[in-house]
Structure formats: structure tokens, C-alpha cells
C-alpha positions in Angstrom: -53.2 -135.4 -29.1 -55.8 -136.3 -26.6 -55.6 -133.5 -24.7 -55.9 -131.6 -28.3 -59.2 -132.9 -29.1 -60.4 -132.7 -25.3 -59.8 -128.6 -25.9 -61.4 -128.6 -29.2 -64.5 -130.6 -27.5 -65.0 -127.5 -25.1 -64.8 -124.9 -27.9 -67.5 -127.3 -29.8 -69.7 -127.2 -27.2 -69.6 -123.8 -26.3 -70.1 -123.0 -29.6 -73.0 -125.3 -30.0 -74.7 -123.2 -26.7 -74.3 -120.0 -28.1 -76.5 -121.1 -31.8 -80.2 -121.6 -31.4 -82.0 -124.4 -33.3 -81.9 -123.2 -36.8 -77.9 -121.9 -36.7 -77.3 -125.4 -35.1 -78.5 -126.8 -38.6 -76.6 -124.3 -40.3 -73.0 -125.5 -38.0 -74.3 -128.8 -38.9 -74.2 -128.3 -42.5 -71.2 -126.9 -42.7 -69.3 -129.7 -40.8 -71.2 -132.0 -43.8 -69.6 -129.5 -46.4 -66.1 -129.9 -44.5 -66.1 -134.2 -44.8 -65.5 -133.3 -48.3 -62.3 -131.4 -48.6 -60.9 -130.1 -51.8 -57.5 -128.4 -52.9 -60.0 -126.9 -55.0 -60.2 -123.0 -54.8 -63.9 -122.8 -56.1 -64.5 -125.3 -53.2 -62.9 -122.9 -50.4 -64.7 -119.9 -51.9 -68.3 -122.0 -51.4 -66.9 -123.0 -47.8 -66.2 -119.3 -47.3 -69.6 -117.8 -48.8 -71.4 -120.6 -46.6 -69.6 -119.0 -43.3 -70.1 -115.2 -44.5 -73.6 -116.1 -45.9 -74.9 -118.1 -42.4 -75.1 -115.8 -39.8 -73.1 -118.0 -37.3 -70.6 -115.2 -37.2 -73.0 -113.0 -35.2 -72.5 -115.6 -32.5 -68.8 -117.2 -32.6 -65.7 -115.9 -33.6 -64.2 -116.9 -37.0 -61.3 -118.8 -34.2 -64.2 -120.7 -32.1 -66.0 -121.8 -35.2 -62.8 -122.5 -37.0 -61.6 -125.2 -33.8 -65.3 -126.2 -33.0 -65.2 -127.2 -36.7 -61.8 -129.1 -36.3 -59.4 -127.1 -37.7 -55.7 -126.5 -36.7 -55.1 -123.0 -37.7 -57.6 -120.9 -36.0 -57.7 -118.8 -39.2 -58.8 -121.5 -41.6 -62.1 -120.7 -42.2 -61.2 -116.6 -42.0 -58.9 -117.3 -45.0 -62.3 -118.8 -46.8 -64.3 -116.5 -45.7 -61.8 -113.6 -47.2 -61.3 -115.5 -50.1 -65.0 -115.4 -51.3 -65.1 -111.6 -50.0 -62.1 -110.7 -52.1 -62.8 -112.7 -55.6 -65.5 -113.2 -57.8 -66.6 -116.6 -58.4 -65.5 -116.1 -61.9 -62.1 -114.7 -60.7 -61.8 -117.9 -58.5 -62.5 -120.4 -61.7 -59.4 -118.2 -63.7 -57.2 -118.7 -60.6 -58.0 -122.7 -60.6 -57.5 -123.0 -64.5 -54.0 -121.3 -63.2 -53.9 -124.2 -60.7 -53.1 -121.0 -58.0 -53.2 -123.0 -54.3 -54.7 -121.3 -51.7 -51.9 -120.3 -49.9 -50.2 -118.4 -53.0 -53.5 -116.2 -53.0 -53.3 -115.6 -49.3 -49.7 -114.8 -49.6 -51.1 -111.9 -51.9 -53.3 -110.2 -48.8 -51.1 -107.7 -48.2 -51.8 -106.1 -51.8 -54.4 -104.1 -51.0 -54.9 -102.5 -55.0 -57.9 -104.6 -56.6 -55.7 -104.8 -60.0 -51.9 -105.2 -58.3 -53.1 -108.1 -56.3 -54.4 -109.8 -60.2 -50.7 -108.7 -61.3 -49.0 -110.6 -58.2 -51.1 -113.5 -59.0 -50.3 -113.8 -62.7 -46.5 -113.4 -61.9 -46.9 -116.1 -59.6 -48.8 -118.7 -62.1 -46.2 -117.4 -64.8 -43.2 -118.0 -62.5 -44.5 -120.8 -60.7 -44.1 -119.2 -57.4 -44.8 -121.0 -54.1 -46.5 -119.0 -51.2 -42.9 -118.2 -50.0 -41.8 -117.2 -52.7 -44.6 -114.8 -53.6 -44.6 -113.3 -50.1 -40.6 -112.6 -50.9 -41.1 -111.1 -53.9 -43.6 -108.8 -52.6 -41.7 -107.5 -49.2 -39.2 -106.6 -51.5 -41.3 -104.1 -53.5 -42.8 -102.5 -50.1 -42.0 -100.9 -47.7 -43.3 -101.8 -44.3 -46.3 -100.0 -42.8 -45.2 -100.3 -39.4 -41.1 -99.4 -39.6 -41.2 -98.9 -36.2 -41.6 -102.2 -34.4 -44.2 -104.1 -36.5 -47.8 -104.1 -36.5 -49.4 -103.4 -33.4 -50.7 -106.7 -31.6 -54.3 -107.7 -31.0 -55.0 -108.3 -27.6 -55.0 -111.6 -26.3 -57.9 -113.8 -25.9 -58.4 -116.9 -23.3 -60.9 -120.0 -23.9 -59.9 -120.8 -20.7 -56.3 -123.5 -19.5 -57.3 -126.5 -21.6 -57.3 -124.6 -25.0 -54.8 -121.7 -24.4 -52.6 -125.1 -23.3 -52.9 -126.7 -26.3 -53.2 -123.9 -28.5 -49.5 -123.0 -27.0 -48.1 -126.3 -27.3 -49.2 -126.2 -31.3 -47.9 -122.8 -32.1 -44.1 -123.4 -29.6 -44.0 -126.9 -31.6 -43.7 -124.9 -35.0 -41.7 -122.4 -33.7 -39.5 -125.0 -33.0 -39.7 -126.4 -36.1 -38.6 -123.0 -37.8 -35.8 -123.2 -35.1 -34.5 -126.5 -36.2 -34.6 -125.4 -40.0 -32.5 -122.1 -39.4 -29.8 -124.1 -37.6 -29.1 -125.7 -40.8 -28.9 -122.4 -43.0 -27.2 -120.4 -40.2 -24.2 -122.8 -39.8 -21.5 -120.6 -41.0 -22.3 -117.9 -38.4 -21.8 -119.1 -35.0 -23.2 -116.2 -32.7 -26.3 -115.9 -34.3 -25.7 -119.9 -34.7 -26.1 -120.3 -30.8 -29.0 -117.7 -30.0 -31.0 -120.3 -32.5 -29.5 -123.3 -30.5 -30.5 -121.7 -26.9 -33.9 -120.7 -28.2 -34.8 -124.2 -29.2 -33.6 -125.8 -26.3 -35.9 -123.1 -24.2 -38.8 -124.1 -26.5 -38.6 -128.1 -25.9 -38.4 -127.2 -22.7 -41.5 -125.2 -22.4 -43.5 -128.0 -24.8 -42.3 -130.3 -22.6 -43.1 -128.7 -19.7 -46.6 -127.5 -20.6 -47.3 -131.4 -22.0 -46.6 -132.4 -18.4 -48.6 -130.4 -16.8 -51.5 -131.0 -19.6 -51.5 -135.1 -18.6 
């Protein structure tokens, strides 16, 4: 976990050197606005519109300023940010009377249609979907937009060994985690049952292997 905060340290401060006086203020009052966090969907809409509205994106990525700021999921502030791009303020209050959580509405991205998207969401409040469940429902109804191998890849950044280390130690540990689930719902078939097994044993290898080299 040291090591962890040691990589999000570096991030900070480069971060930090690439603001000038009055974005400093700005990063500064965002971390203020982050002390106080809320399940609250008209709460991650003001987060968002603080990030869109601030400027600080002309400097940092959404992925710097989202582990500068502390985050675990490099995306966590993007996923504001889109939130307040995407809904009203209004829209956001009817999807908290609806007690909608954040990750139901993010599980709805991939409905591009203004009105479709509303739709999905009322199913989900109706049915009392979780984020899972929504993003189910939804591959079901369409088709995939890349059927030919998946969506094409970004290419691959580096923030240099520290945070690439930890940043692959964080992502193999939940792979694992999916691993470890599938074993249980998988039992019945035992050659797809032992590709699971042999790909989590590779994986606690390789976390225990980076976290070796890491101390």
C-alpha cells in the first residue's frame, strides 16, 4: 500500500508543476470539494462541472488528475466529468428522487440516443436493476460495434516504473478476483474449469512477483 501512495505522490507532484498559481487554487479546491464525498448524484455532477468548468484539463489528463487527486480508478473523475456533460442538472435531481447510483447511469454510456438512454434508466429504477444487470440487459438488445475482435485499443501510456507498477498490481489483483469468482460458477465444466485455475495461478504469480520487485 506504501508503494501505492509513493506512485500517486509522483503523479501529485507532477501534476502540481504543470498548474501555474491560479490552477493550483483551482486543484486545491477541488481536493476540499473531494473531503466531502457523497453517494449523491447531484454531488458528482458539481464534482464533474468543477473539473469540466476549471481549466485544469488543458494541463493534466483526466488519469493524472484523477490519481493526483487520490483516486483508484483512473476514470473517476472522467465518469463525473461525463456525467455533468450528459445530464441536466434537473435530469440529475429526477435520477436521485429515483435513487439511480452512479454506476447504473454509467452502465447506460453505451446508449448513445438522448431519449433511449432516459428509457434504459426508467427500466432500471422500475426493475430495480443493479449496474450488472443494466449492462446485461442492454448487450442483449445490441449488437456489437466491433464484431470483429472488440474495440480497437488506446495506446498505452507510461508515468514512468513506480506508477505503471502499481497501477498493474491494482488492475492483475481484480483480475484475479474475477478469476476466483468464475471458479465457483464454472465448476460443472472442467476444461474451461482449469484454463480459469491456470490463469489465476499465473496472475498471483505475476502480483507476487511485481510486489517483490516494488519493495
Amino acid at each position: 500500500m506504501a508503494k501505492v501512495e509513493d506512485a500517486r505522490e509522483i503523479v501529485r507532484n507532477r501534476v502540481l508543476a504543470a498548474l501555474d498559481d491560479g490552477e493550483r487554487e483551482k486543484f486545491t479546491e477541488l481536493g476540499e470539494m473531494l473531503k466531502n464525498v457523497s453517494d449523491n448524484l447531484t454531488w458528482h455532477r458539481a464534482v464533474g462541472k468543477f473539473v469540466n468548468d476549471s481549466g485544469l484539463l488543458d494541463k493534466v489528463t483526466l488519469r493524472e488528475l484523477s490519481w493526483a487527486c487520490g483516486f483508484k480508478s483512473d476514470n473517476s473523475l472522467g465518469l463525473r466529468v461525463q456525467l455533468c456533460q450528459d445530464f441536466t442538472a434537473d435530469q440529475v435531481k429526477q435520477l436521485q428522487s429515483w435513487q439511480i447510483p452512479l454506476g447504473v447511469v454509467k452502465a447506460t454510456r453505451t446508449v448513445k440516443d438522448a431519449k433511449k438512454r432516459w428509457a434504459a434508466l426508467l427500466n432500471a429504477k422500475q426493475h430495480h436493476w443493479t449496474a450488472v444487470e443494466v449492462r446485461r440487459k442492454l448487450r442483449a438488445k445490441m449488437p456489437s460495434p466491433h464484431p470483429h475482435g472488440g474495440r480497437p485499443r488506446k495506446k498505452a501510456q507510461t508515468y514512468g516504473a513506480k506508477v505503471d507498477l502499481a497501477e498493474l498490481v491494482r488492475l492483475s489483483k481484480a483480475w484475479l478476483h474475477i478469476y476466483e469468482a468464475a471458479k465457483t460458477s464454472i465448476k460443472g465444466r472442467k476444461g474451461l474449469l482449469a484454463m480459469v485455475q491456470k490463469a489465476a495461478v499465473a496472475m498471483r504469480r505475476l502480483i507476487d512477483a511485481v510486489e517483490s520487485k516494488r519493495q
